[in-house]
N, C-alpha and C positions, 0 to 999 in steps of 0.2 A: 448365723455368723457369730464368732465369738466376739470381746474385746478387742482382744490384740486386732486380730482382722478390720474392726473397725476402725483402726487407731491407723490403719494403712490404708485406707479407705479417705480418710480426714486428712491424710496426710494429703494424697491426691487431690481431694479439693480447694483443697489449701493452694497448694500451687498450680491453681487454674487450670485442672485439666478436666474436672466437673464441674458443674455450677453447684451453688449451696446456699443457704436461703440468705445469704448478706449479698450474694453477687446479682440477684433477676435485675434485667436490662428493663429500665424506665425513661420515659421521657421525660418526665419529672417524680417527683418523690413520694409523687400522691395518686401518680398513674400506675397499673400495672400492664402494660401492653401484652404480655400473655392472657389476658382473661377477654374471652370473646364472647358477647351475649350470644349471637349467634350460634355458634358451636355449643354452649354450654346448654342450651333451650334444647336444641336437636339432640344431644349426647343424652339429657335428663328423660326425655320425651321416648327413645329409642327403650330405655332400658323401665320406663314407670309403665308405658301405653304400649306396647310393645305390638298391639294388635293394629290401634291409629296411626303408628309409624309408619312400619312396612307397607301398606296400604298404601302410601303414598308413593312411597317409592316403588311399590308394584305396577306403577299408573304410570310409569315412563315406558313400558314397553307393551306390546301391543298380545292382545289373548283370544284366543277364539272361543273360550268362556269364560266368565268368573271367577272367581275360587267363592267354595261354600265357605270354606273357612280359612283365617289368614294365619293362624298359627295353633297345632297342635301339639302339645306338651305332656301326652298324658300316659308317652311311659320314655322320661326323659332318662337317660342321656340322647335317646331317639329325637330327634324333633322335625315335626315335615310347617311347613312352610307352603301357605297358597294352594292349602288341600283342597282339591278338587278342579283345580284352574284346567283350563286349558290351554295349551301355548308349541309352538315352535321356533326355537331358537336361530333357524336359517331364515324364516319366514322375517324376523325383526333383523337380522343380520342382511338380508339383504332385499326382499320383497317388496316390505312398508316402503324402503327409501324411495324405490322405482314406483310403486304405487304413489308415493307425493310428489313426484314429477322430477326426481334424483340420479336419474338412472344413467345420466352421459357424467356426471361426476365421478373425479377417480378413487375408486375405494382402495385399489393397492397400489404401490411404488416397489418395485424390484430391482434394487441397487446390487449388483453383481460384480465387482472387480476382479473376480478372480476368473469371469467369462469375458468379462469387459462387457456388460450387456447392462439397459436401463427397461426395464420393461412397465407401462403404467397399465393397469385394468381395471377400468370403470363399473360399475355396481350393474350394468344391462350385460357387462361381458361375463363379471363374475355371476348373473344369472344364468348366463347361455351355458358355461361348463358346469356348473353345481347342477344344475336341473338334467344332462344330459347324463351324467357321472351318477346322479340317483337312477336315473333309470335305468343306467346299464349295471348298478348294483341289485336292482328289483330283477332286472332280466335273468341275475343268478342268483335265484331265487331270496336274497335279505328279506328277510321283516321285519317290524317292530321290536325290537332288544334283541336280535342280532348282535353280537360282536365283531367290528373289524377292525384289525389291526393295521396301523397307517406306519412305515417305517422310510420317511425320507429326509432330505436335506432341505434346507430355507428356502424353496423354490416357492413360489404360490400355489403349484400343484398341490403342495401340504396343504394349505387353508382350502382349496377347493376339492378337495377331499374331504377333509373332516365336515364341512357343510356338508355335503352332499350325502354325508350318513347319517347327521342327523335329520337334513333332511326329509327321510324318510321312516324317520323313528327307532334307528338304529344306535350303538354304542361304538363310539371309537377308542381304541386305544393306543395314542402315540406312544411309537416308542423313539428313541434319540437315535438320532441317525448316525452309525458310527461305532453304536455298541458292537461288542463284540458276539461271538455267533452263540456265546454259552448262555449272556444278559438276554440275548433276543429271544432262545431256546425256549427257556424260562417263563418269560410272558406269553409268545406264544399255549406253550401247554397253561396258563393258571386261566389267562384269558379266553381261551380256546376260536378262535375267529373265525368265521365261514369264510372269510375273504380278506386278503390281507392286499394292499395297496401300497408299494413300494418301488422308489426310482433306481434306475441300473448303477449310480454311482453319485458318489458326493466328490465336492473339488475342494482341496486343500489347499495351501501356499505352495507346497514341494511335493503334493502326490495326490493323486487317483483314490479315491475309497471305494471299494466295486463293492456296491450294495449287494449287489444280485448274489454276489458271491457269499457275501457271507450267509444271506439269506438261503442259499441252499444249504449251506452247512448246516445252519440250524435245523431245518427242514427234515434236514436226514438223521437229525435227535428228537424228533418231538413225538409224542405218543399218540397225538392227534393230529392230523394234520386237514389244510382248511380245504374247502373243496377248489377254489380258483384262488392264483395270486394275478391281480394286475399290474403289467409293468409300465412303466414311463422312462420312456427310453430319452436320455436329456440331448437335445440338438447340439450337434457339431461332437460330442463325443462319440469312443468305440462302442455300438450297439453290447446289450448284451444276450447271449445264446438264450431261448426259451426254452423252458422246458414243457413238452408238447401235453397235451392233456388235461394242466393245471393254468401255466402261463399265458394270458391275454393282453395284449399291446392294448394300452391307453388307448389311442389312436382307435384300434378296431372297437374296442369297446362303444366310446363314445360315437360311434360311428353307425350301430346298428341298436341307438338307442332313442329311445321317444324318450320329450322333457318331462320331469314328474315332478306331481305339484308337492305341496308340505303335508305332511302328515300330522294333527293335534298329538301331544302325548297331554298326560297330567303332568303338574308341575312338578315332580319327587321323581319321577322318570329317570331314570340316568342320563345325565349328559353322553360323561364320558369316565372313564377309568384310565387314570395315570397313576403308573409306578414309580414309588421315588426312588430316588439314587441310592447304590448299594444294596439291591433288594436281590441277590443273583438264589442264592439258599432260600430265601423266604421271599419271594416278591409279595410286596403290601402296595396293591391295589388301592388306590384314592378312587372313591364315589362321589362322582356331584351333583347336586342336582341342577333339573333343566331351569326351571320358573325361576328361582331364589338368586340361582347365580346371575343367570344373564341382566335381570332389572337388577342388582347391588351393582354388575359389573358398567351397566351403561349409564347408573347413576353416578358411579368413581369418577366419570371419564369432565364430568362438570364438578363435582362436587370436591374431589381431592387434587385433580392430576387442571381444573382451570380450564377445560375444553371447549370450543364449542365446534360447530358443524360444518365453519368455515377454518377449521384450522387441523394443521398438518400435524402428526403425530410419530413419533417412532419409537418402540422398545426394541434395543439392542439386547435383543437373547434370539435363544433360537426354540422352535415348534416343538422341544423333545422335554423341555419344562413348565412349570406349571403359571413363570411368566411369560412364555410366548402365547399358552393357550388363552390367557385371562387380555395381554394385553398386545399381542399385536393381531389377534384374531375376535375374538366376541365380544372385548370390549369396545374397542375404538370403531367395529365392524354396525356393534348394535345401534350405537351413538352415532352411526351416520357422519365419521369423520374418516381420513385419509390417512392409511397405517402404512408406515415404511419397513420394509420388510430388506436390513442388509444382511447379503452373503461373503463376509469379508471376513476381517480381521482390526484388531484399532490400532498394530500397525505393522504390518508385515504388507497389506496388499494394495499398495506394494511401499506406504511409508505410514506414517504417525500422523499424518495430517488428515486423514482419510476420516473420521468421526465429523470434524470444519469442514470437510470436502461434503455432505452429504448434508450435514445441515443448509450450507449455501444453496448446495443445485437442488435441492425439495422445498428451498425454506421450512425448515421443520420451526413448531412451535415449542415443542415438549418433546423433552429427551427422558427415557426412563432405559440404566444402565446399573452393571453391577460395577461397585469400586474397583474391582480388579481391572478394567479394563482402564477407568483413567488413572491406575497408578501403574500400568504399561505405559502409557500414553505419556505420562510425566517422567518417565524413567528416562524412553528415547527420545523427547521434546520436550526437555524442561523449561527452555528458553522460546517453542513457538518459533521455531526455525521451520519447518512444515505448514504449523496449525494458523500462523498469520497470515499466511496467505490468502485465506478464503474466510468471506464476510457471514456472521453468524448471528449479525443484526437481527432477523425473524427469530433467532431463540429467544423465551421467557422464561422455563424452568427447567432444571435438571432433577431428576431424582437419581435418589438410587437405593437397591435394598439386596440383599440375598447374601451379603456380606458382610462386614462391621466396615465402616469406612471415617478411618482414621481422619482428625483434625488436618493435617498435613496436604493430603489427599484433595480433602473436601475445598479449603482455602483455595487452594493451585489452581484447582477443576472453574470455582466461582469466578477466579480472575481473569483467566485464560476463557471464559465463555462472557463473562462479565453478566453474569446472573444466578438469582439465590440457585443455593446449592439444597435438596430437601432429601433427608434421610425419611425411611421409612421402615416398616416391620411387616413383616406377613413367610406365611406360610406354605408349602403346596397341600397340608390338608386345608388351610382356610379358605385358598384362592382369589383372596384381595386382600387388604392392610387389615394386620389390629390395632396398628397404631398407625398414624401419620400427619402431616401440616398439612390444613385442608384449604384450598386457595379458595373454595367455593365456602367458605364459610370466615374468609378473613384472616386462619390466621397469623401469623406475625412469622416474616420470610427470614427473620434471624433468628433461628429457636435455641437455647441454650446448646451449647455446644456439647457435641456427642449424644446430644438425645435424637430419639424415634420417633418424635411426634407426642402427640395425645392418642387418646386411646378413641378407635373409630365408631361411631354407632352403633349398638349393640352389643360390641367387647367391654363386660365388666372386668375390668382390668385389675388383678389384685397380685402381691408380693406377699408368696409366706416361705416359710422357714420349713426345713422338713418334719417337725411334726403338725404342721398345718397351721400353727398362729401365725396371724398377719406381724409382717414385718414395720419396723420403722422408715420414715425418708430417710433416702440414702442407705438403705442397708440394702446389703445384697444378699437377693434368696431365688426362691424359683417362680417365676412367672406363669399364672394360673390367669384360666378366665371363668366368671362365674356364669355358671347354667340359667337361660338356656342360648346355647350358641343364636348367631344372627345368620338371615337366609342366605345361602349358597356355600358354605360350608361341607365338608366334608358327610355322607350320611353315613357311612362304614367304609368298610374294606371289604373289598369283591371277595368273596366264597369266605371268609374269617370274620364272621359277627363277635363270635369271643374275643380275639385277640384287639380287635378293632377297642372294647369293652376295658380290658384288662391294660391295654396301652395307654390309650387317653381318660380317662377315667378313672381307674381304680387307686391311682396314689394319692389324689384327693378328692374324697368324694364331695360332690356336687359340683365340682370342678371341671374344665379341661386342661390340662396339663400339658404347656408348650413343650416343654424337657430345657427353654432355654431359664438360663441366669438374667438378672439383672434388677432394676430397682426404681424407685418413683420420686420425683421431687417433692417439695411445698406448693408448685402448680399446677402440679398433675403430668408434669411431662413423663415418658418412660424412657428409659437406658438399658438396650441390650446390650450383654457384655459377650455371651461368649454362649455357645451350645452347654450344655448342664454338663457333659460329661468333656466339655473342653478348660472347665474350672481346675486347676493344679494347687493339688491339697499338699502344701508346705506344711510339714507337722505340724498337720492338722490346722493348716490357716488358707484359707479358700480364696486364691487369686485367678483374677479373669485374664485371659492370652489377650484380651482385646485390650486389656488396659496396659498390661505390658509393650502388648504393639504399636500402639498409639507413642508411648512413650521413644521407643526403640526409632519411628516411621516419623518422629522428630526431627532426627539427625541429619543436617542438609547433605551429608554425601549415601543415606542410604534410601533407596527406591521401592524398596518391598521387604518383607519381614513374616516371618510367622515362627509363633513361638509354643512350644508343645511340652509338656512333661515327658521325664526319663527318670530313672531310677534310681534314689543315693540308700546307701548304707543305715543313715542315723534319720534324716530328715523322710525318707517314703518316696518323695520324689521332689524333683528341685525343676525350675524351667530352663530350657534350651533357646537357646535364638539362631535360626540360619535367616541370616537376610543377603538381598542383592543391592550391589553398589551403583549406585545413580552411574550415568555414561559421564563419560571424558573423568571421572574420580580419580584424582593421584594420589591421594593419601594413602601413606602408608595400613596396610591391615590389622597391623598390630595398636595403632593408634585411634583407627577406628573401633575397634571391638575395646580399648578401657574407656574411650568418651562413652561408651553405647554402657558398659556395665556402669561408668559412675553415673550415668544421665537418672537410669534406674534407679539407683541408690539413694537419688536425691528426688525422684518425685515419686517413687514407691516406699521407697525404704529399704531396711538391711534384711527386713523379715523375708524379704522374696527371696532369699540365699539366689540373686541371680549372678551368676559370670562364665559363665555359657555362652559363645558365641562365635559365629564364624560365617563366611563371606560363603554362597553358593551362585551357579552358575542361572539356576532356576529352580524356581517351589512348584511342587505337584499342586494346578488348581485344574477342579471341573470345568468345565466348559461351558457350567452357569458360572462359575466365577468363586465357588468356595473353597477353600482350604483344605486339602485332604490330610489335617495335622494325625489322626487318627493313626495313618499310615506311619508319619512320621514316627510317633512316638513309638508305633510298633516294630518298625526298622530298628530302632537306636537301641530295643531292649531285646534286639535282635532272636522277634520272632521274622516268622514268614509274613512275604507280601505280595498277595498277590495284585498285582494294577488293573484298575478297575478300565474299562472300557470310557468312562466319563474323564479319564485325565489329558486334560491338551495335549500336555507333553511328557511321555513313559518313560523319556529320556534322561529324565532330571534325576530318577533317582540312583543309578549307578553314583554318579558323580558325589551324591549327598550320602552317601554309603561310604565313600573315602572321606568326605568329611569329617562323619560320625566318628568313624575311626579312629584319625588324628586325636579328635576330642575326647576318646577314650571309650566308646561304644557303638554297638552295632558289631561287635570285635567278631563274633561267631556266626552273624547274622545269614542268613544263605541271599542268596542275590534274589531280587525282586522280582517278577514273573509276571508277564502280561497274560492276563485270562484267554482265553482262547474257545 
């Protein structure tokens, strides 16, 4: 980062939109309530003893051997963890609990409004189907690393599936239910699956998703295809046609099946393989391992997220990302706690109250959600016209992460639940936090504002510059971790060891390269700002979209925002702002768009060349909840676009194309285009 750049950076702290070493919150003047012996012992300990560490936390989950050794390094960036162990991950997910006498307690809650159905399944029940669903995967013929590809909707049928393959030492690969037939195409051939596991149809607010359908579509592109699919025909909806030869109804499967028991793998075993979002051309394959992940993930569930065995838990995402797999399935499953699994919306099904509505009737204890959905939820229920109706007393924490979640946001969301609000960082190759406020270790439920937490055990958390010297507090550079990663982390990319090498890896060596921006305090907190290639280089001056939004997602009449580079003549690129206007908003538009460029002006500065701006109907986000600005900016420089399968709503972007226009680009752009 240059000068000038830091000079807009100071300026921002300046007017309290970061903290900066005059502002840490004290109880007095000799305290510093950020610094926790606890956290700091564990954090020291993780990264000096590294072998006494994990050891311990390997000891939370149950092994049918030992490991010979607890960490191998010795042709890093490679690293295995708990070499030699023995373990099954359904076995601690669901066996141990019924084996300690657990077994009438309800492991899942299936909040359904869009069926109108409550469904609860206790840890003996989710035995009875996992153990009968492994056998009738052994009966066509799986074995040990097998691949199968799981492709449904939030149903629990997803989690009792994905058990049930690895139950028997198999590899699953969710895919997001919903994709379209070219995304699924794709996986299927890189994954190649003996057996893929998928329901007749997903339910939407306004429509029907006929799984089945697209799954053939795909089917009649793939170049391999699997020897059986089975189907799960959902109750009360239109069956769908089988195709004879290949198709076996749920129903019959489990039917003509004996219970099978857990199969040991070693702990570097694959879990599973998830591909991340956008992968349609190149799908990159996430590898996890078995042993590392599941003991980090059942050790989060006390250690960060505050849990214990008697308390209810819910992650609003859904089974197609790499937070449904970590938290509403192995982790809260291994920890022997009670995972809410909703199939909704936060506020279409059928109002905004419905997140209070589900906390009340489950008493949830811990919510873990992406910003997008409560600044929906603040958009249509600013005032808790819906959301007061129902008692949400059993909540204690919110998080949230997979998004940047603006000050605005975060305030609203604490008040309106009346409990700390906890920002966090992580990854779908890390698959739990690099950074977060960790309740199990104390720390301090107000953490400076807009930060991610501290950095979690075993992420040596470091800020450099692009040619690899470490940066200063408060500068903004790229976010590196120092080798060697901590267990349950990514081990490669299915069939792409080079690429896997050359991605993460090779830009700083001995490093893992997040690709995102941001920066570290005098406490040690960290500041994600914005994905590395979402930074908008103002002749040559590196601004984060996150810090502009924050700014922009200030303004009491606007509800949402996202802001992306576009192309100027002199400056290379300048930022843009399309945001949406809070409900019942009468202010003029013209009035809103100079308060939002002068608000800019005064707590970024002039350097941002920002006055870009204009009012849209809705922003393209995934349906994990991130911004698809990528598109944006590609729209407005009017290349082609095509819409990804992962976009809520494919609808938004016609409209944001007449936008662009008005504003002066996108002029020649060809119209947007749903994959197919």
């Amino acid at each position: 980062m240059d000068i000038s750049t830091n000079l807009v950076y100071n300026n921002y702290v300046d007017n309290n939109m970061v903290p900066n070493r005059n502002k840490t919150i004290c109880v007095n003047q000799n305290v510093n309530t950020y610094k926790i012996k606890n956290y700091e012992e564990a954090y020291r300990r993780s990264l000096e003893d590294p072998e006494g560490f994990w050891a311990e936390v390997g000891a939370v989950v149950d092994w049918y051997k030992p490991w010979d050794k607890v960490l191998d390094n010795s042709a890093q960036p490679l690293t295995d963890w708990f070499v030699g162990g023995q373990i099954n991950a359904c076995y601690n997910a669901i066996d141990r609990h019924i084996k300690a006498g657990k077994g009438k307690k309800v492991a899942l809650i299936h909040d359904s409004p869009v069926t109108e159905s409550v469904t609860k399944i206790t840890y003996d029940d989710l035995h009875e189907k996992v153990s009968l669903l492994a056998g009738a995967l052994v009966n066509l013929g799986v074995v040990k690393g097998d691949r199968i590809l799981i492709y449904m909707p939030l149903i629990p049928e997803a989690i009792i599936s994905m058990l049930a393959v690895v139950r028997i030492g198999a590899v699953h690969s969710v895919v997001f239910g919903g994709f379209a037939a070219r995304e699924l195409c794709a996986r299927i051939n890189h994954a190649t699956p003996k057996v893929i596991i998928a329901a007749n149809c997903g339910i939407e607010p306004n429509k029907i998703v006929r799984y089945k359908d697209i799954l053939n579509t795909a089917l009649d592109r793939v170049t391999e295809k699997p020897k059986h699919c089975i189907i799960y025909q959902r109750p009360n909806m239109e069956p769908s046609p089988l195709t004879p030869g290949i198709d076996i109804l749920w129903s019959d499967a489990l039917s003509t099946a004996k219970h099978h028991p857990c199969v040991p793998v070693e702990a570097n075993h694959p879990l599973y393989i998830l591909y991340t979002s956008g992968t349609t051309d190149k799908p990159k394959g996430i590898v996890r391992p078995t042993g590392g992940h599941i003991a980090t993930l059942c050790w989060t569930m006390s250690c960060i997220y505050g849990m214990t065995e008697d308390d209810v838990w819910w992650t609003a995402s859904d089974m197609g990302w790499v937070v449904g797999h970590s938290y509403i399935c192995y982790g809260p499953l291994c920890a022997g706690i009670t995972s809410v699994m909703y199939e909704g919306k936060p506020d279409r099904t059928p109002d905004p109250g419905q997140y209070f509505r589900v906390i009340q009737d489950h008493k949830v204890n811990g919510l873990f959600t992406a910003p997008t959905a409560l600044r929906v939820i603040k958009r249509e229920d600013p005032v808790l016209e819906f959301g007061s109706k129902y008692n949400t007393k059993s909540l204690r924490t919110l998080f949230v992460a997979g998004e940047h979640c603006d000050h605005e946001t975060l305030t609203w969301a604490g008040k309106a639940l009346n409990v700390p609000v906890l920002n966090h960082w992580w990854q779908t190759e890390t698959g739990h936090s690099i950074t977060a406020s960790c309740l199990g270790f104390g720390h301090n439920l107000k953490p400076p504002m807009f930060s991610a937490g501290m950095p979690f055990p075993g992420y040596d958390v470091r800020i450099l510059k692009e040619d690899g010297s470490p940066c200063q507090l408060l500068e903004l550079g790229r976010i590196v971790v120092k080798l060697p990663l901590p267990p349950g982390v990514m081990t490669c990319l299915y069939k792409a060891p080079e690429r896997f090498i050359n991605t993460y890896f090779n830009n700083f060596i001995g490093y893992y390269d997040t690709m995102d921006a941001g920066y570290t305090d005098e406490n040690g907190y960290i500041y994600v700002t914005a994905r590395d290639d979402d930074v908008i280089n103002v002749a040559g001056h590196r601004l984060s979209t996150s810090a502009l939004e924050d700014v922009i997602l200030s303004h009491p009449d606007v509800g949402d925002a996202a802001v992306f580079g576009v192309p100027e003549i002199t400056k290379g690129e300048i930022p843009l702002c399309l945001y949406i206007k809070n409900k019942n908003c009468s202010k003029k538009e013209e009035d809103i768009n100079n308060e939002i460029v002068q608000n800019v002006r005064d707590l970024i500065g002039p350097i941002a060349s920002f006055h870009l701006c204009a009012p849209v109907q809705g922003l393209p986000r995934t349906r994990s909840g991130k911004t698809a600005r990528k598109s944006l900016s590609n729209l407005a420089s009017g290349k082609k676009v095509i819409i990804s399968g992962t976009i809520e709503d494919p609808s938004v972007y016609m409209s944001i194309k007449q936008v662009l226009q008005k504003l002066g680009y996108a002029k020649n752009a060809p119209d947007p285009e749903i994959e197919k």
